[in-house]
C-alpha positions in Angstrom: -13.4 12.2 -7.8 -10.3 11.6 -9.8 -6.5 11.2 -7.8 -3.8 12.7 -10.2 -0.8 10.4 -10.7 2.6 12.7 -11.0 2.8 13.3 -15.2 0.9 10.4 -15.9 -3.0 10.7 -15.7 -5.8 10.2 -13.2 -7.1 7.7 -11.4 -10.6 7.6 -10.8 -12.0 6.8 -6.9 -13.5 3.7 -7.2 -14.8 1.4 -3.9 -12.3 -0.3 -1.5 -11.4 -3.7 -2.0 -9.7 -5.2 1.0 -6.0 -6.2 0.4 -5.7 -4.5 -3.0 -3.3 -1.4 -4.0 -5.1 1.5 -5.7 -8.2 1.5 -3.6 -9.3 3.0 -0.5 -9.3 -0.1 1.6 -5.7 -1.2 0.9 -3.3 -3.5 2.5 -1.7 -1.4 5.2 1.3 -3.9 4.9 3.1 -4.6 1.9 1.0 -1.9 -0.8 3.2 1.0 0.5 6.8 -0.8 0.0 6.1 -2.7 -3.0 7.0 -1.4 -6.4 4.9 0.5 -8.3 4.8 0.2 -12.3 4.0 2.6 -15.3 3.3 1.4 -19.1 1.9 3.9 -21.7 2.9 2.2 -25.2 2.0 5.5 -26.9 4.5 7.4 -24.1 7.7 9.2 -26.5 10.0 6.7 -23.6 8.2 3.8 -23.8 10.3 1.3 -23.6 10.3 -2.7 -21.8 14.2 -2.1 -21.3 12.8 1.2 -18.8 13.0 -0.3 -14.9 9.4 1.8 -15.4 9.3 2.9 -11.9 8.8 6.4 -13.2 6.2 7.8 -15.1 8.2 10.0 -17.7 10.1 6.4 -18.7 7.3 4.2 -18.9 7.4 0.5 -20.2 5.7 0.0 -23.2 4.0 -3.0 -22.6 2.6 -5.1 -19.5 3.8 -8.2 -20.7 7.8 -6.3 -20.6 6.9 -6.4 -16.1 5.7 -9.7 -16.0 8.3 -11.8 -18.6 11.1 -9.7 -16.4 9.7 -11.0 -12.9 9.0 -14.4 -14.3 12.9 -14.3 -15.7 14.1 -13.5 -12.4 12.0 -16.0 -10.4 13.3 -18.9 -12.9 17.1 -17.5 -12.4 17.5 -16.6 -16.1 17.1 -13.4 -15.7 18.7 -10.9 -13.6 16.9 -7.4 -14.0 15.1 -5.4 -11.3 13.0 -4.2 -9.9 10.4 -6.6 -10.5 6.8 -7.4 -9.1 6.7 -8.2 -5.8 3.4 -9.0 -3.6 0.8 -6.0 -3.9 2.8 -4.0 -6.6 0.6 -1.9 -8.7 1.0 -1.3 -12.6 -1.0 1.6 -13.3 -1.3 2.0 -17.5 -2.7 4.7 -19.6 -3.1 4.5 -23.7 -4.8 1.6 -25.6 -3.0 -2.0 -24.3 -2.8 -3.7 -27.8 -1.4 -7.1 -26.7 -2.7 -9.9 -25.2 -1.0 -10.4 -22.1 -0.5 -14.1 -19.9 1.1 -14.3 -16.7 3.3 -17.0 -15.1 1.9 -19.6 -12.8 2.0 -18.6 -9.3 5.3 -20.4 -8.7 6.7 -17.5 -10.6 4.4 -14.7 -9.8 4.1 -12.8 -7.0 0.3 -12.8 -5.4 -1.9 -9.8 -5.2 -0.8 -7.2 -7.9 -2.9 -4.8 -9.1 -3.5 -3.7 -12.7 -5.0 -0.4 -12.9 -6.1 1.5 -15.7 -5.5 5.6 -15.4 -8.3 7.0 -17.4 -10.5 10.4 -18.1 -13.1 8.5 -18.8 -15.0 5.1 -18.4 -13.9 4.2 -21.6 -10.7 4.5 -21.5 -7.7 3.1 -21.3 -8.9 0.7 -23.9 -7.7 -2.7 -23.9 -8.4 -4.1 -27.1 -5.5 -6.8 -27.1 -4.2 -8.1 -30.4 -5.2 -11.5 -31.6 -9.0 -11.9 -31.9 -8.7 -15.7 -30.8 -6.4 -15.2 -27.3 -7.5 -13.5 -24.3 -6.8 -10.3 -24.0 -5.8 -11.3 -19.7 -5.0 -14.9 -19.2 -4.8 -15.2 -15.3 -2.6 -17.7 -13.7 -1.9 -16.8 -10.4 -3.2 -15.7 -7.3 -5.6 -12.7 -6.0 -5.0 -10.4 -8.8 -7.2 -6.7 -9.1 -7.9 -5.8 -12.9 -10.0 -2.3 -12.5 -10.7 0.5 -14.4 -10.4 -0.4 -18.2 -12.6 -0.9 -21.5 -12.1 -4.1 -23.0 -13.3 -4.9 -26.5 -14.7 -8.3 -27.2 -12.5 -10.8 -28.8 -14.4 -12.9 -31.6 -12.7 -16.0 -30.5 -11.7 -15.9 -26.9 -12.9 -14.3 -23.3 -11.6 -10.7 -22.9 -10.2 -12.2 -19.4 -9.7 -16.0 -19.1 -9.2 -17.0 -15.0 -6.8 -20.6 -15.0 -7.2 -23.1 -12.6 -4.8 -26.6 -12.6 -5.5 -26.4 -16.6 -2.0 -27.1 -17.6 -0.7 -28.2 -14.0 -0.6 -28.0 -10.6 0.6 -24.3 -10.6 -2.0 -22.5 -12.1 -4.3 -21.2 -9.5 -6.3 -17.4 -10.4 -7.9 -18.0 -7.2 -9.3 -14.7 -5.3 -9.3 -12.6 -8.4 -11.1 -9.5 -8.2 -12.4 -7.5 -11.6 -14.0 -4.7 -11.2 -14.9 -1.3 -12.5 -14.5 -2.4 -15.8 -16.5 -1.8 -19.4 -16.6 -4.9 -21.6 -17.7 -3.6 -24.9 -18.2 -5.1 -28.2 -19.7 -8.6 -26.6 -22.5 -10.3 -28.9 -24.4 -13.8 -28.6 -22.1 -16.5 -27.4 -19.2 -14.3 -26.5 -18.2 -13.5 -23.3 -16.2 -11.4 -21.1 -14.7 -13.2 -18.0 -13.9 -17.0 -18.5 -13.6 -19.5 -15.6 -11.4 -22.3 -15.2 -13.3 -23.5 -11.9 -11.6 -20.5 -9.9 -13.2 -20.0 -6.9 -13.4 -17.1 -4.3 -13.6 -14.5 -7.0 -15.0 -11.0 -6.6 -16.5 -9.7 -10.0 -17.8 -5.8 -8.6 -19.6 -3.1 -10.9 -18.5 -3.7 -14.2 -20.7 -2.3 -16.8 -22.3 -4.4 -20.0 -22.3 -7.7 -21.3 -20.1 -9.4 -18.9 -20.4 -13.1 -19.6 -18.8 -15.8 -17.2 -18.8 -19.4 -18.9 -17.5 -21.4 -16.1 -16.6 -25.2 -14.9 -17.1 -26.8 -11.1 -17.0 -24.4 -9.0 -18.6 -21.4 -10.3 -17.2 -18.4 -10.5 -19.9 -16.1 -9.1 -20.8 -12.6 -8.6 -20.4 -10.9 -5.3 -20.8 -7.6 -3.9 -18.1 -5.9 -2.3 -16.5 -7.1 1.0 -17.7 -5.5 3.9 -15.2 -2.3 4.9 
C-alpha cells in the first residue's frame, strides 16, 4: 500500500519500527510536533534558503537541514525551523551528494530520513564522490528507509561513527531498513561500522555488506510491536 504525501509523492507502508516517524509503530510523543522536512533537488523551488516545511518549496539538498540545525546548535546561525528530536525529512529525486551529520552534541536524536518513491528503486541515492560515503552517521538513533543506493568504489554507501574523531560521535541505535544497495562487487560494501552497537539493519534487499570493529554491528529482526 502506498500513503500519498500532499504534492509530493508516495510513501510506501513498510513495518513499524518502534520510536521512529514514518512508520506504523511511531513515537506517540514527540513524531507529531516535531518538524517535518521536504528536499526534491530536481523540484522548479528547490532551494536550501526554503524553511522546506512545505512540499511545493522544497530544499534542494539534505545536507541544507542539517548544516542549518548544526549552525543554530553552535550559535552561528540563526535560521529556523530546524531538526528537532523525531523530525522526519522525507525526499523524492536522485540525492546526488554525500551527506555527513554533526556529532550528537549538535544534532538532535532520532530523525528519520525517508525516501518517497514509486518504486523500490527509487529515490536513488547515488551521492557524488566515489571515495566518501554517501551517509556518514554521527549521531544517535537515526531511521534511513526506503532508498536505492549505488555502490561507491571507494567508500561504504552508509558509514555508522562511533568516538572516531572524539568523544561525540555516537551512531548508536541506528536503524536501516527497507533499502536497495545496488551496484556492490567484491570487497565493497554497503553499511560500515565504527563499533556502533544496538543497531537494527531490517529487509534491505542485495549485497549489503557490514565491515565492522568491536562490537559488531549485527543484523536483527524487527522489534517486537
Amino acid at each position: 500500500m502506498l500513503t500519498q504525501l500532499p504534492n509530493f509523492g508516495f510513501i510506501s507502508a513498510r513495518e513499524g519500527v518502534l520510536g521512529f516517524a514514518g512508520t506504523s509503530a511511531e513515537a506517540r510523543t514527540g513524531a507529531a510536533d516535531a518538524p517535518i522536512f521536504y528536499v526534491d533537488s530536481g523540484h522548479a523551488n528547490a532551494s536550501d534558503n526554503n524553511d522546506g516545511t512545505d512540499p511545493l518549496y522544497p530544499l534542494a539538498t539534505i545536507q541544507g537541514i542539517i548544516d542549518r540545525t548544526a549552525a543554530l546548535a553552535a550559535g552561528t546561525g540563526t535560521r529556523e525551523p530546524v531538526l528537532e528530536n523525531y523530525s522526519t525529512i522525507y525526499v523524492s529525486g536522485t540525492v546526488s551528494e554525500d551527506v555527513q551529520t554533526g556529532d550528537y552534541t549538535q544534532m538532535p536524536s532520532y530523525v528519520s530520513i525517508i525516501g518517497v518513491r514509486p518504486s523500490r528503486y527509487s529515490p536513488v541515492w547515488e551521492g557524488s564522490d566515489a571515495d566518501t560515503p554517501s551517509l556518514d552517521l554521527r549521531c544517535l538513533g537515526w531511521r534511513v528507509s526506503g532508498f536505492r543506493f549505488t555502490g561507491k568504489t571507494g567508500a561504504a554507501c552508509i558509514v555508522l561513527r562511533h568516538t572516531d574523531t572524539g568523544a561525540n560521535d555516537i551512531a548508536i541505535r541506528t536503524v536501516i531498513d527497507h533499502n536497495y544497495f545496488d551496484g556492490l562487487t567484491t570487497g565493497l560494501r554497503g553499511i560500515e561500522s565504527h563499533g556502533c552497537y544496538d543497531v537494527w539493519i531490517v529487509a534491505n534487499t542485495l549485497c549489503c555488506l557490514i565491515t565492522s570493529a568491536t562490537p559488531p554491528c549485527v543484523w536483527k529482526s524487527p522489534p517486537p510491536r
